[in-house]
mmCIF file as Biopython writes it, N, C-alpha, C and O atoms, coordinates in Angstrom:
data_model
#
loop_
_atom_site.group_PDB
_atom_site.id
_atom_site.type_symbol
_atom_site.label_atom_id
_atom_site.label_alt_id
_atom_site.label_comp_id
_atom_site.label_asym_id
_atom_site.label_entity_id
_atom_site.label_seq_id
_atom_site.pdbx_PDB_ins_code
_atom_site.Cartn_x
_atom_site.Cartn_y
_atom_site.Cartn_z
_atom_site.occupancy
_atom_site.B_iso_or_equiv
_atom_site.auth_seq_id
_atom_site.auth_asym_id
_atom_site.pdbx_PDB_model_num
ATOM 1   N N  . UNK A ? 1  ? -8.431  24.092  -14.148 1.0 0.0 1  A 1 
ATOM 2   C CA . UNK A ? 1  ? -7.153  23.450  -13.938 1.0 0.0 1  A 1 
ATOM 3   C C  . UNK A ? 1  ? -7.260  22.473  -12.774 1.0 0.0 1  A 1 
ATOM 4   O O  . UNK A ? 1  ? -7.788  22.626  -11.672 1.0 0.0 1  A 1 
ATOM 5   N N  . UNK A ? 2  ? -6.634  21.450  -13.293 1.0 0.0 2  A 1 
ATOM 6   C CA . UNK A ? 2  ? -6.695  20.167  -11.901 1.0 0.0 2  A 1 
ATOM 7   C C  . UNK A ? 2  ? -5.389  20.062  -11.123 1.0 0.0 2  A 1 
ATOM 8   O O  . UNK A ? 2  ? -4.310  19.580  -11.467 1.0 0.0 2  A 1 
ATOM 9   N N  . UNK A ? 3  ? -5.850  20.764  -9.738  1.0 0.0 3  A 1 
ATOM 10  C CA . UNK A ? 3  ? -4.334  20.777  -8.938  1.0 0.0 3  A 1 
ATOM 11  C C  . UNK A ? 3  ? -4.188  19.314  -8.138  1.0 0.0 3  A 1 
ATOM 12  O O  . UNK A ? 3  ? -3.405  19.230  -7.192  1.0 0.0 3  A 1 
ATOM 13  N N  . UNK A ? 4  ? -5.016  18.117  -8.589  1.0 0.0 4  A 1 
ATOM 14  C CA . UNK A ? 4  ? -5.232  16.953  -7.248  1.0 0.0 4  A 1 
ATOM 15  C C  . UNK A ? 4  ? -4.025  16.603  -7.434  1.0 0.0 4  A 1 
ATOM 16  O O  . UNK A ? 4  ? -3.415  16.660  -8.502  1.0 0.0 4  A 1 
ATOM 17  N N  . UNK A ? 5  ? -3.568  16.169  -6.253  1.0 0.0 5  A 1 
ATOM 18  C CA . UNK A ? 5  ? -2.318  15.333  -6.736  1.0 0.0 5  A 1 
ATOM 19  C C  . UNK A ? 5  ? -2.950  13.698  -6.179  1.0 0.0 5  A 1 
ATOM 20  O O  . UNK A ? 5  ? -3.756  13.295  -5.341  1.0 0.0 5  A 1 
ATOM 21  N N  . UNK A ? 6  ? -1.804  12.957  -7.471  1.0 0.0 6  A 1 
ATOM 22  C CA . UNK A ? 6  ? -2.685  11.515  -7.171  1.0 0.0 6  A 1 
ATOM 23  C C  . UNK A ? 6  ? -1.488  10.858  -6.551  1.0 0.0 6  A 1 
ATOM 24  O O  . UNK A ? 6  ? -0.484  10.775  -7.258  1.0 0.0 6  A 1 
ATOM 25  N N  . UNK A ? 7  ? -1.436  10.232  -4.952  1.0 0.0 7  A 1 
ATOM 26  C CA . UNK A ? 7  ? -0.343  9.315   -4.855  1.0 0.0 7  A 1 
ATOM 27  C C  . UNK A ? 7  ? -0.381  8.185   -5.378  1.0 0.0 7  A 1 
ATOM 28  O O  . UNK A ? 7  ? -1.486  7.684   -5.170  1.0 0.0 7  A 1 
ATOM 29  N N  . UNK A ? 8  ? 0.379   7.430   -6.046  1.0 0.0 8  A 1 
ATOM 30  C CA . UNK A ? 8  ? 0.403   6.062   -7.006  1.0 0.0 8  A 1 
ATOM 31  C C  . UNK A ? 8  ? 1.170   5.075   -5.852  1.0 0.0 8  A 1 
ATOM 32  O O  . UNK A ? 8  ? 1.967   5.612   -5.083  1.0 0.0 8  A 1 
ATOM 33  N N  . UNK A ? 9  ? 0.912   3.657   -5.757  1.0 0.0 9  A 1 
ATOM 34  C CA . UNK A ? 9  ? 1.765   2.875   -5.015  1.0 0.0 9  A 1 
ATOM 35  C C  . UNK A ? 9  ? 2.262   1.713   -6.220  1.0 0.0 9  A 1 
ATOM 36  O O  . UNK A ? 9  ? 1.920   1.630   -7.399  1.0 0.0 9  A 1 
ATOM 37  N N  . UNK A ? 10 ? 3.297   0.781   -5.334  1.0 0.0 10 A 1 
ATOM 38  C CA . UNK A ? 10 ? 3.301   -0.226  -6.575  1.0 0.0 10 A 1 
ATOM 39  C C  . UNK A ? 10 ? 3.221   -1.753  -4.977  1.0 0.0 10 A 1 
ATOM 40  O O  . UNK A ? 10 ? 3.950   -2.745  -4.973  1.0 0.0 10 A 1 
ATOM 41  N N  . UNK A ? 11 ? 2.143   -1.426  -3.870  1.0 0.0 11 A 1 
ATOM 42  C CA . UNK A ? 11 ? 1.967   -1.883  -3.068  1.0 0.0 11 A 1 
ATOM 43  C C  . UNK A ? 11 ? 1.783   -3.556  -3.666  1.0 0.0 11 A 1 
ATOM 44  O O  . UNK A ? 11 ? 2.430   -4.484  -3.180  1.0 0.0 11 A 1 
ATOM 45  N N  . UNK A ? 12 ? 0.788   -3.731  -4.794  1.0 0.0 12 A 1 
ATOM 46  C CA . UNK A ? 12 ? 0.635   -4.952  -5.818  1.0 0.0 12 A 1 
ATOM 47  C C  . UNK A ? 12 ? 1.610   -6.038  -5.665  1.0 0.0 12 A 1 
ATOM 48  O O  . UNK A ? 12 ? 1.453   -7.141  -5.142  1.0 0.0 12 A 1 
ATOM 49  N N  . UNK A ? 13 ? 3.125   -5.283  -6.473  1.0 0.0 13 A 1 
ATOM 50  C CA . UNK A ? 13 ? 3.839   -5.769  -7.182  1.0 0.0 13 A 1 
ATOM 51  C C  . UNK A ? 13 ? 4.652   -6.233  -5.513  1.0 0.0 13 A 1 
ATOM 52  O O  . UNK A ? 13 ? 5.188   -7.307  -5.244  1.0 0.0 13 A 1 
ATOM 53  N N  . UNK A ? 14 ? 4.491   -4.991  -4.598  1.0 0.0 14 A 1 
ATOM 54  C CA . UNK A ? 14 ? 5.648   -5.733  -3.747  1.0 0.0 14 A 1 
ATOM 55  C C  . UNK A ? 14 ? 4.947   -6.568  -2.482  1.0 0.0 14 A 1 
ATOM 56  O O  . UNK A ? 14 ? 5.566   -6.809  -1.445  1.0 0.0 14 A 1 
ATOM 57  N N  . UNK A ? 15 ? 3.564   -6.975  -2.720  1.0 0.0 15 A 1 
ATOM 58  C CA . UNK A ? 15 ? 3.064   -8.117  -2.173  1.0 0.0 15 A 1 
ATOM 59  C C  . UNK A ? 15 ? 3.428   -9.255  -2.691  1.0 0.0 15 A 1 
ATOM 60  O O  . UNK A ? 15 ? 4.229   -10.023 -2.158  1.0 0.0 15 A 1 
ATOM 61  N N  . UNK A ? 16 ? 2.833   -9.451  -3.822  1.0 0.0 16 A 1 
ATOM 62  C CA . UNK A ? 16 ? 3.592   -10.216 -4.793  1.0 0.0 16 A 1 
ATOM 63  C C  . UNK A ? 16 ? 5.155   -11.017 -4.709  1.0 0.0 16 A 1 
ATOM 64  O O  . UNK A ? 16 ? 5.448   -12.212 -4.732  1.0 0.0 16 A 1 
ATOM 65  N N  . UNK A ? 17 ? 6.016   -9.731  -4.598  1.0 0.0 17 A 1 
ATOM 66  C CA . UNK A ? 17 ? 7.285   -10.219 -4.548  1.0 0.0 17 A 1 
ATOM 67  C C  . UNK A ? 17 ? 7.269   -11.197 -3.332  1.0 0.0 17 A 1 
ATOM 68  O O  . UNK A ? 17 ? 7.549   -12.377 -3.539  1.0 0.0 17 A 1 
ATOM 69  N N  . UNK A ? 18 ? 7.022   -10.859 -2.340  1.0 0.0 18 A 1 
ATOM 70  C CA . UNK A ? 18 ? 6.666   -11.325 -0.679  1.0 0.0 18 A 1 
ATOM 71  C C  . UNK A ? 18 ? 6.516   -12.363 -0.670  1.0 0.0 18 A 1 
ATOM 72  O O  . UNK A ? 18 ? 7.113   -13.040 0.168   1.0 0.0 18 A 1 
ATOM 73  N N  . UNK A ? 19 ? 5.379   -13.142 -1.892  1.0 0.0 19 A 1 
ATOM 74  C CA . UNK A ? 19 ? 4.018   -14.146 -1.721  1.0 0.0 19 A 1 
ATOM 75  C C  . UNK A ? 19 ? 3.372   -13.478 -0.941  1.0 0.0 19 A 1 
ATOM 76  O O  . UNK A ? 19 ? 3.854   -13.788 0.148   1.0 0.0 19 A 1 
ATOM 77  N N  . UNK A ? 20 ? 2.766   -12.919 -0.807  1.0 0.0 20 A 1 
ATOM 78  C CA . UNK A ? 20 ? 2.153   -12.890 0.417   1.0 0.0 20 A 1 
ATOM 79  C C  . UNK A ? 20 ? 0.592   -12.437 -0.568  1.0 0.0 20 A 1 
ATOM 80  O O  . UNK A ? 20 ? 0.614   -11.904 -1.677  1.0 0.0 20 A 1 
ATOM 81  N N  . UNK A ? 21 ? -0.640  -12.820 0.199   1.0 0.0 21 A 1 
ATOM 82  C CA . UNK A ? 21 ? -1.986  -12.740 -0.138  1.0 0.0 21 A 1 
ATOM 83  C C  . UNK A ? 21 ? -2.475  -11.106 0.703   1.0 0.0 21 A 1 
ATOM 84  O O  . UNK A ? 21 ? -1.999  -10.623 1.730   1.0 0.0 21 A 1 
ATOM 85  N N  . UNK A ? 22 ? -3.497  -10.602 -0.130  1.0 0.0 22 A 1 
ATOM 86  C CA . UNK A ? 22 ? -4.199  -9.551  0.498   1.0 0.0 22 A 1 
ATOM 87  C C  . UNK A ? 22 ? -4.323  -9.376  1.939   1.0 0.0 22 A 1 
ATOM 88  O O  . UNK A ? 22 ? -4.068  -8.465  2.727   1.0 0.0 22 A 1 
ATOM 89  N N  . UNK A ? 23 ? -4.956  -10.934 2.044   1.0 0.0 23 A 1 
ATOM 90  C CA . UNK A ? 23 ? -5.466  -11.082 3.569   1.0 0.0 23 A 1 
ATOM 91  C C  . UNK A ? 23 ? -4.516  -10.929 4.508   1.0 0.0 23 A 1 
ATOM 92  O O  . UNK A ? 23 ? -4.729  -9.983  5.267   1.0 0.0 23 A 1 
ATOM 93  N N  . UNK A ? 24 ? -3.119  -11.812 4.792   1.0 0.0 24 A 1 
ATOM 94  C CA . UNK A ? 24 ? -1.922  -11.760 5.159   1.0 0.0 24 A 1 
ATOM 95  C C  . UNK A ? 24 ? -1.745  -10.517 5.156   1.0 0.0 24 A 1 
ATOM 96  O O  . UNK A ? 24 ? -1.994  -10.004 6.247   1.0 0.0 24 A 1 
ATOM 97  N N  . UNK A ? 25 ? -1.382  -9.758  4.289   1.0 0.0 25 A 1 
ATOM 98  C CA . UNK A ? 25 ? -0.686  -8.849  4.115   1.0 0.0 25 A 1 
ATOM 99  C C  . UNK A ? 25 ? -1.542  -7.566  5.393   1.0 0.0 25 A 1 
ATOM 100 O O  . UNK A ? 25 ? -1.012  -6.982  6.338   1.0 0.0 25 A 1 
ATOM 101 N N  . UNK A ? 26 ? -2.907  -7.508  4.930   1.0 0.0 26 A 1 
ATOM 102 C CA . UNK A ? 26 ? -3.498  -6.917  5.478   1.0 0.0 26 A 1 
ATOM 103 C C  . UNK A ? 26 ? -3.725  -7.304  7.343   1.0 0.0 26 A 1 
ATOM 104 O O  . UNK A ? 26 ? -3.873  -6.544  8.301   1.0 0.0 26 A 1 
ATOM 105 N N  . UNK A ? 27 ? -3.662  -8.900  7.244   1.0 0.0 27 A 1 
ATOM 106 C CA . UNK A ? 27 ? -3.331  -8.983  8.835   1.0 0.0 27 A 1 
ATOM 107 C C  . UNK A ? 27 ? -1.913  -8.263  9.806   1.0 0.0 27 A 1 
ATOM 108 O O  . UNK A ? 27 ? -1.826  -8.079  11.020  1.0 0.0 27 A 1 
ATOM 109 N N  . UNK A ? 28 ? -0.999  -7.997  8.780   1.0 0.0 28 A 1 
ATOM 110 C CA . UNK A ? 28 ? 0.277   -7.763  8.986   1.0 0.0 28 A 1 
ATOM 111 C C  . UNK A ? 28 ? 0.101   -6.475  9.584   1.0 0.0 28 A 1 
ATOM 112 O O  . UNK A ? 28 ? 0.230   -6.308  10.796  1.0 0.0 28 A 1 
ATOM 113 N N  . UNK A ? 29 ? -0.146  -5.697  8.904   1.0 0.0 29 A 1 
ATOM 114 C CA . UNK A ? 29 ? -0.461  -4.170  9.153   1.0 0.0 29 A 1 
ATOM 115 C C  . UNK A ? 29 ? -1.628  -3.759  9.581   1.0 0.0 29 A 1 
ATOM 116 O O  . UNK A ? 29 ? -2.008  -2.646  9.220   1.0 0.0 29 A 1 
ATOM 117 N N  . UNK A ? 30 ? -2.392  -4.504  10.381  1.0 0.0 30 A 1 
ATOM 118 C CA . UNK A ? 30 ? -3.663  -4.455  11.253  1.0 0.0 30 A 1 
ATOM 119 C C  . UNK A ? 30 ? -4.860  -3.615  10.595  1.0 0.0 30 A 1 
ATOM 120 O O  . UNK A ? 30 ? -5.459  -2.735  11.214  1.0 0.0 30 A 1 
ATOM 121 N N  . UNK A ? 31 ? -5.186  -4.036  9.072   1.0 0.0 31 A 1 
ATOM 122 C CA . UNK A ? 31 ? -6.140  -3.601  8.602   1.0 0.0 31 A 1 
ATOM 123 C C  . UNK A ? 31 ? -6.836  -4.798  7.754   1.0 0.0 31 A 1 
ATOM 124 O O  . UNK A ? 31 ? -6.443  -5.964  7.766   1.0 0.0 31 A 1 
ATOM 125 N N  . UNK A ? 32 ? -8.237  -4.167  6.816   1.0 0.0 32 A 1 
ATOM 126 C CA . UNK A ? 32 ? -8.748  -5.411  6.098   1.0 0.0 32 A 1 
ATOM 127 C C  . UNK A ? 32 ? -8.031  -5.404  5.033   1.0 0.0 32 A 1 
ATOM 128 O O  . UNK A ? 32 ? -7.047  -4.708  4.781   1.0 0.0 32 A 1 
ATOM 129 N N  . UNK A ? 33 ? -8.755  -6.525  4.145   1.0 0.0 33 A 1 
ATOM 130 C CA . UNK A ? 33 ? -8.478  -6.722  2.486   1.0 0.0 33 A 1 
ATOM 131 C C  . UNK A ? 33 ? -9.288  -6.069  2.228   1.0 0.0 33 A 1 
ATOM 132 O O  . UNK A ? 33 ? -8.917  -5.770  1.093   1.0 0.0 33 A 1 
ATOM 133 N N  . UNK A ? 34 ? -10.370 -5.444  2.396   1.0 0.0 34 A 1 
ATOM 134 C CA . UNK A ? 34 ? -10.794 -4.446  1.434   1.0 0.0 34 A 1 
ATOM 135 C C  . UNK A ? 34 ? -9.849  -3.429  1.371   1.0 0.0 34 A 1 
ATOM 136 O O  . UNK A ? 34 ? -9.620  -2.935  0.266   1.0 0.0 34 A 1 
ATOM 137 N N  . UNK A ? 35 ? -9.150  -2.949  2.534   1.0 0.0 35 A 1 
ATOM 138 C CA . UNK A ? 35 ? -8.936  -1.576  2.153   1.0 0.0 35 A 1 
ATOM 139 C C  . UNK A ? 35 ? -7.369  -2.122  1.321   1.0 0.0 35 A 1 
ATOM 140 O O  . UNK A ? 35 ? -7.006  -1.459  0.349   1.0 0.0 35 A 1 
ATOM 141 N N  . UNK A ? 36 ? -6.726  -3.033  1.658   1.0 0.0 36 A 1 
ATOM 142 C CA . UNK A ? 36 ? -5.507  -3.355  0.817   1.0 0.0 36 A 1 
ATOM 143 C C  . UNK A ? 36 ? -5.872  -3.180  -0.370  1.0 0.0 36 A 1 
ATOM 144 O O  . UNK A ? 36 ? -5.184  -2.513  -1.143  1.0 0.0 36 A 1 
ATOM 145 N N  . UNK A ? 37 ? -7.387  -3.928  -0.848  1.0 0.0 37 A 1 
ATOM 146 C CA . UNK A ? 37 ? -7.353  -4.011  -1.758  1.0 0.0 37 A 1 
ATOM 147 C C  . UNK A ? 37 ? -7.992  -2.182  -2.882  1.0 0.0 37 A 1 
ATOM 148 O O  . UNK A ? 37 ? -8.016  -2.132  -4.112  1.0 0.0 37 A 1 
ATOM 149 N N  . UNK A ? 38 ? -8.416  -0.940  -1.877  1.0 0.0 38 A 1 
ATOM 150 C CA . UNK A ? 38 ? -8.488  -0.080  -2.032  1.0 0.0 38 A 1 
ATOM 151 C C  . UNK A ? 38 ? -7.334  0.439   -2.140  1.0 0.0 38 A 1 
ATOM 152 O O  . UNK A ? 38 ? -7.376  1.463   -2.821  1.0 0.0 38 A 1 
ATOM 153 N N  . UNK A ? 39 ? -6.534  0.236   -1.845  1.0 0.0 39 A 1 
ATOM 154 C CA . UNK A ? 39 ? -5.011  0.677   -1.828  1.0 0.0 39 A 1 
ATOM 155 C C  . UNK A ? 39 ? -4.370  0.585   -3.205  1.0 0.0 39 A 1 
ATOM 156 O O  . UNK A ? 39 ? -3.811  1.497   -3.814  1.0 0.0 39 A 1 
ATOM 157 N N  . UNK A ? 40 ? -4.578  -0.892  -3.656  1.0 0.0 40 A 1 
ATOM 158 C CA . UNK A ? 40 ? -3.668  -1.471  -5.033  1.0 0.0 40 A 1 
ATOM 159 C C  . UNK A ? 40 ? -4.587  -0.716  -5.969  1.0 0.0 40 A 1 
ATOM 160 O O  . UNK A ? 40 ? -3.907  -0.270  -6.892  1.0 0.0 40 A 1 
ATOM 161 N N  . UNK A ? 41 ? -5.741  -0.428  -6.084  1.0 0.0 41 A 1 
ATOM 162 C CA . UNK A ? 41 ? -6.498  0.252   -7.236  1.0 0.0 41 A 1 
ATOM 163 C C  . UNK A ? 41 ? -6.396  1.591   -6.689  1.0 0.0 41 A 1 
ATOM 164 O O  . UNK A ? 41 ? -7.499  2.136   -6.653  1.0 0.0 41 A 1 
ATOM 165 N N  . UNK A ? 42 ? -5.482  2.278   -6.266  1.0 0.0 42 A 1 
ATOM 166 C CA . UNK A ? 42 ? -5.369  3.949   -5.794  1.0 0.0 42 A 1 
ATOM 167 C C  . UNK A ? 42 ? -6.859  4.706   -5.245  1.0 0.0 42 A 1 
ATOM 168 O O  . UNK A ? 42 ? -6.888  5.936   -5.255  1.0 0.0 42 A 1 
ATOM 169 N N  . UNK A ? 43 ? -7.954  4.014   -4.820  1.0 0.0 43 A 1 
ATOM 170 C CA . UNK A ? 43 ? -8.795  4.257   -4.586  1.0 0.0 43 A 1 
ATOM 171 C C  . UNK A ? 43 ? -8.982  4.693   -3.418  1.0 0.0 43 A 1 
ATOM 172 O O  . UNK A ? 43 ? -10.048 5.105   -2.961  1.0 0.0 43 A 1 
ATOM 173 N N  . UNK A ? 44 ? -7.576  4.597   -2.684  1.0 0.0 44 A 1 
ATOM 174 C CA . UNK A ? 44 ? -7.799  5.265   -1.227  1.0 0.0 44 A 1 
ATOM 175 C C  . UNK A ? 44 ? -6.386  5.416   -0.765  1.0 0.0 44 A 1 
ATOM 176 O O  . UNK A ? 44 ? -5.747  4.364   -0.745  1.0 0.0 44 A 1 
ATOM 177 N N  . UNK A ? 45 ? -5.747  6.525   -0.380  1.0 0.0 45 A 1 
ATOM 178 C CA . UNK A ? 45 ? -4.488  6.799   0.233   1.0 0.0 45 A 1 
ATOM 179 C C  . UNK A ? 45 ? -4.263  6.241   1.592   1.0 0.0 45 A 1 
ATOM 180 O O  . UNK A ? 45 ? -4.965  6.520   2.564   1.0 0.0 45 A 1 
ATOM 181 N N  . UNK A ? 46 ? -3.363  5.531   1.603   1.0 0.0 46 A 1 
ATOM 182 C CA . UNK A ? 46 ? -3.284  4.732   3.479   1.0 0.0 46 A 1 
ATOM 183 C C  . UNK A ? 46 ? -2.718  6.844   4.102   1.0 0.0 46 A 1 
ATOM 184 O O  . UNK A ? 46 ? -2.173  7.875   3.709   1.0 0.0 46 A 1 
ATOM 185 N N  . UNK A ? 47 ? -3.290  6.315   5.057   1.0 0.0 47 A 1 
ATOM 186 C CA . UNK A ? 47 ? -2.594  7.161   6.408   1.0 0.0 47 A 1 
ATOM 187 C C  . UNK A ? 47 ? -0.915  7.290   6.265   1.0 0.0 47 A 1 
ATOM 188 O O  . UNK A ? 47 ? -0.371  6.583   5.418   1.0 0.0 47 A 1 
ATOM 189 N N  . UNK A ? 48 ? -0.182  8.103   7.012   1.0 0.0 48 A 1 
ATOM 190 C CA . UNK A ? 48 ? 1.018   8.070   7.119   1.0 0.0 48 A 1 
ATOM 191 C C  . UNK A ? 48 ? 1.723   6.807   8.086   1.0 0.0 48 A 1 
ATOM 192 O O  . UNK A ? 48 ? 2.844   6.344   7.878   1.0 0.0 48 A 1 
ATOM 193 N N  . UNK A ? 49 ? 0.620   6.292   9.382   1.0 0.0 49 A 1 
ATOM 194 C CA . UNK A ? 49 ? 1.008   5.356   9.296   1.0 0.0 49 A 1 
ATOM 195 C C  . UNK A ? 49 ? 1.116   3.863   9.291   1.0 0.0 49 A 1 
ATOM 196 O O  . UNK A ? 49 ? 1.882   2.996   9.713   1.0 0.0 49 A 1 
ATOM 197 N N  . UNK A ? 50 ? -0.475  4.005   8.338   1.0 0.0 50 A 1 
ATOM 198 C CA . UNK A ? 50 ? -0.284  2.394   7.432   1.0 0.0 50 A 1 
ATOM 199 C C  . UNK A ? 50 ? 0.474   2.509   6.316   1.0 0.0 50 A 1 
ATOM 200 O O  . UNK A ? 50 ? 0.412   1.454   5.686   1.0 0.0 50 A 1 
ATOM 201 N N  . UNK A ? 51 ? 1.323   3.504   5.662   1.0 0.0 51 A 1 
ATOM 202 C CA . UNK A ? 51 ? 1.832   3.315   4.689   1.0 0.0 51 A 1 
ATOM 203 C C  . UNK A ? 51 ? 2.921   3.343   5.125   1.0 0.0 51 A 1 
ATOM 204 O O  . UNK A ? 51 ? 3.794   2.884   4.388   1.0 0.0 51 A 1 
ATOM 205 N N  . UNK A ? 52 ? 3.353   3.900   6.529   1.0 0.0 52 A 1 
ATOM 206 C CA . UNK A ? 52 ? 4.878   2.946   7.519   1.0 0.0 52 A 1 
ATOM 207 C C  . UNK A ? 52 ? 4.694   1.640   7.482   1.0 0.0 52 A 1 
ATOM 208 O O  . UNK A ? 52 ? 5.368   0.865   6.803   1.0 0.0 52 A 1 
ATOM 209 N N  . UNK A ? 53 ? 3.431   1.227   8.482   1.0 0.0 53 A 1 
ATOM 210 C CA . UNK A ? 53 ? 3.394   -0.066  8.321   1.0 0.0 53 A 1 
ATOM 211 C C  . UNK A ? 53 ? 3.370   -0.994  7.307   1.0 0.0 53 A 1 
ATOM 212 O O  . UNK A ? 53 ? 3.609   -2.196  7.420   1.0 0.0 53 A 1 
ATOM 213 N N  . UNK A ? 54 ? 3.096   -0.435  6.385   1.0 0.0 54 A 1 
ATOM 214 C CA . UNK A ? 54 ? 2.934   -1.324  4.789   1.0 0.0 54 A 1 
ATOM 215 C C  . UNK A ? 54 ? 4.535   -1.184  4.303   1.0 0.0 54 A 1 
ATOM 216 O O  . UNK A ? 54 ? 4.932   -2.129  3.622   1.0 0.0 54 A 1 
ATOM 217 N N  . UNK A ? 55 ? 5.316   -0.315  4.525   1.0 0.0 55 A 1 
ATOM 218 C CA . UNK A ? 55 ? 6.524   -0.281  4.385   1.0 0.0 55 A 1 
ATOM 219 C C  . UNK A ? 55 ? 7.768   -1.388  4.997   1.0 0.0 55 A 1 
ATOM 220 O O  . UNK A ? 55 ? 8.597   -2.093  4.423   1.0 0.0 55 A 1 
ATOM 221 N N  . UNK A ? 56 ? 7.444   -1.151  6.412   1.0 0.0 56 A 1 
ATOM 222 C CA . UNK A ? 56 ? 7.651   -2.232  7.331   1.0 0.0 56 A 1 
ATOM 223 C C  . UNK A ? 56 ? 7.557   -3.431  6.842   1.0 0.0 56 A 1 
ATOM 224 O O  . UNK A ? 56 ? 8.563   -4.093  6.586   1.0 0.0 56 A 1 
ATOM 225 N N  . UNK A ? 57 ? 6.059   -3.970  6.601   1.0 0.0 57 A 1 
ATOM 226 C CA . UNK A ? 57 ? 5.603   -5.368  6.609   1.0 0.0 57 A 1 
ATOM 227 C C  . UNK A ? 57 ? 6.696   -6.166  4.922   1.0 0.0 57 A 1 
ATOM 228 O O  . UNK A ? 57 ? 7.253   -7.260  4.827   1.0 0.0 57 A 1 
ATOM 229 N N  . UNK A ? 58 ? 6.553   -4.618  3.537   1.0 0.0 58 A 1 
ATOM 230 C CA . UNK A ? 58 ? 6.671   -5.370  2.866   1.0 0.0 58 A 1 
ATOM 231 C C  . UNK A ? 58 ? 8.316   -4.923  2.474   1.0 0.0 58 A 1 
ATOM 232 O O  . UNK A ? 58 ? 8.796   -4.751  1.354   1.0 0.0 58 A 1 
ATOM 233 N N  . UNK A ? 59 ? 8.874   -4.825  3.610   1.0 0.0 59 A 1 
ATOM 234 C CA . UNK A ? 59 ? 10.547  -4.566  3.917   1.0 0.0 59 A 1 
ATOM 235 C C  . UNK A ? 59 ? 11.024  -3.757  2.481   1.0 0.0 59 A 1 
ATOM 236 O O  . UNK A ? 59 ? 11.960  -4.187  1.808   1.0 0.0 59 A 1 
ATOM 237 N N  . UNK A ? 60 ? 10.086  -2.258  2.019   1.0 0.0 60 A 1 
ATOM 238 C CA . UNK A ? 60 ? 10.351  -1.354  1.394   1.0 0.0 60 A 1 
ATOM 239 C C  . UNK A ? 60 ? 10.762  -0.235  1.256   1.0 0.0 60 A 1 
ATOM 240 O O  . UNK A ? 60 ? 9.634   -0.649  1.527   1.0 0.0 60 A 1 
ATOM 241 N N  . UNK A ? 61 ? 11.269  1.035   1.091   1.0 0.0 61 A 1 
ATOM 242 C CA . UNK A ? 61 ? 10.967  2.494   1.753   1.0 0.0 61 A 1 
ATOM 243 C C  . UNK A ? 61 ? 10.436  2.926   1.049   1.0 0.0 61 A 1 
ATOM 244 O O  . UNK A ? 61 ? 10.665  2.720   -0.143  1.0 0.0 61 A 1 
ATOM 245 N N  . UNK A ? 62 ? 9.219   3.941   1.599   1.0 0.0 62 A 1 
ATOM 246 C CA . UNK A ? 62 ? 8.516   4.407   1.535   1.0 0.0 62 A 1 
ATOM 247 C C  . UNK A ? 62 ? 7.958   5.009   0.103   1.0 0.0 62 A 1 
ATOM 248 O O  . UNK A ? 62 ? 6.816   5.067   -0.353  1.0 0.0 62 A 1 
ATOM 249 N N  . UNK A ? 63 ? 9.451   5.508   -0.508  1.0 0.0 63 A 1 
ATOM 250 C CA . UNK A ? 63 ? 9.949   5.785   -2.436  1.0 0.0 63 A 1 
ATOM 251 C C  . UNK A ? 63 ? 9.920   4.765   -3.080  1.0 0.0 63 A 1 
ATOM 252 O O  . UNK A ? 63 ? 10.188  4.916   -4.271  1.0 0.0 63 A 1 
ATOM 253 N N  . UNK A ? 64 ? 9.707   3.820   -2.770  1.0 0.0 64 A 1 
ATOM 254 C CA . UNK A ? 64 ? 9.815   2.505   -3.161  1.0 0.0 64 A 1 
ATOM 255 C C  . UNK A ? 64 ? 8.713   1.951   -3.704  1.0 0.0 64 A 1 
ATOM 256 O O  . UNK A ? 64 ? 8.710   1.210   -4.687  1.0 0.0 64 A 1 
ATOM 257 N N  . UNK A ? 65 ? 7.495   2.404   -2.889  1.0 0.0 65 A 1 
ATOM 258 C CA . UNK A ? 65 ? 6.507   1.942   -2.844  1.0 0.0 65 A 1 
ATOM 259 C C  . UNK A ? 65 ? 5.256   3.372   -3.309  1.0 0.0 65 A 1 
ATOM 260 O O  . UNK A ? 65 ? 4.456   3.193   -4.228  1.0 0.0 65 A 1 
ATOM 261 N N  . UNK A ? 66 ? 5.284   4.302   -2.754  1.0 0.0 66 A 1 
ATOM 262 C CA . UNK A ? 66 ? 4.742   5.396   -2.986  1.0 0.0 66 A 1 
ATOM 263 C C  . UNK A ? 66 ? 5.203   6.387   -3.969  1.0 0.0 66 A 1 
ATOM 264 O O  . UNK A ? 66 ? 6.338   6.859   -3.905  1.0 0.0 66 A 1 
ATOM 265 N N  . UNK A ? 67 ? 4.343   6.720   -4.890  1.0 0.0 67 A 1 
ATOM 266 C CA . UNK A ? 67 ? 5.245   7.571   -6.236  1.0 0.0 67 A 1 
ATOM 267 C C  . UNK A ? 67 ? 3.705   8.595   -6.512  1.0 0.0 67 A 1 
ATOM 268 O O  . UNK A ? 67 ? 2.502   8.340   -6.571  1.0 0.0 67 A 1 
ATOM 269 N N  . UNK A ? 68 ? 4.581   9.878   -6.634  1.0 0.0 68 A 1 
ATOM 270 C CA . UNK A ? 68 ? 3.442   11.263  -7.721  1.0 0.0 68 A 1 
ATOM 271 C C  . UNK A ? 68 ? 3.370   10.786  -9.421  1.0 0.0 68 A 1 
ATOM 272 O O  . UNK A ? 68 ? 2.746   11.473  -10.229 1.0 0.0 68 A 1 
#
C-alpha cells in the first residue's frame, strides 16, 4: 500500500497569470530557476517558507496554489 502523499501546486499557471518568467519569479523569492522549475514538475516540495514566499510573490494563498 502507498501511503506517500503527493503535494500538487498550480505554481505554473499562477506565474503565468503574473507574466512573470521562471527567472523573475525565482529572483522574487530568493531562489533559482532550477528549483522553480523543480517545483512546476512536482519534483520537489518548496519548504514552508518558500511556499510563503511563492505565495507572497505570486499574491495567492497558500490553497490556492498548493493542493493533495
Amino acid at each position: 500500500m502507498n501511503n506517500d502523499i503527493i503535494l500538487h501546486n498550480r505554481i505554473k499557471e499562477a506565474r503565468q497569470e503574473k507574466k512573470l518568467s521562471q527567472e523573475e519569479l525565482a529572483k522574487l523569492v530568493g531562489t533559482t530557476r532550477q528549483t522553480i522549475i523543480s517545483i512546476e514538475k512536482n519534483q520537489f516540495n518548496p519548504s514552508a517558507k518558500l511556499s510563503l514566499l511563492l505565495s507572497i510573490a505570486l499574491e495567492k494563498k497558500f490553497e490556492e496554489l498548493f493542493y493533495f
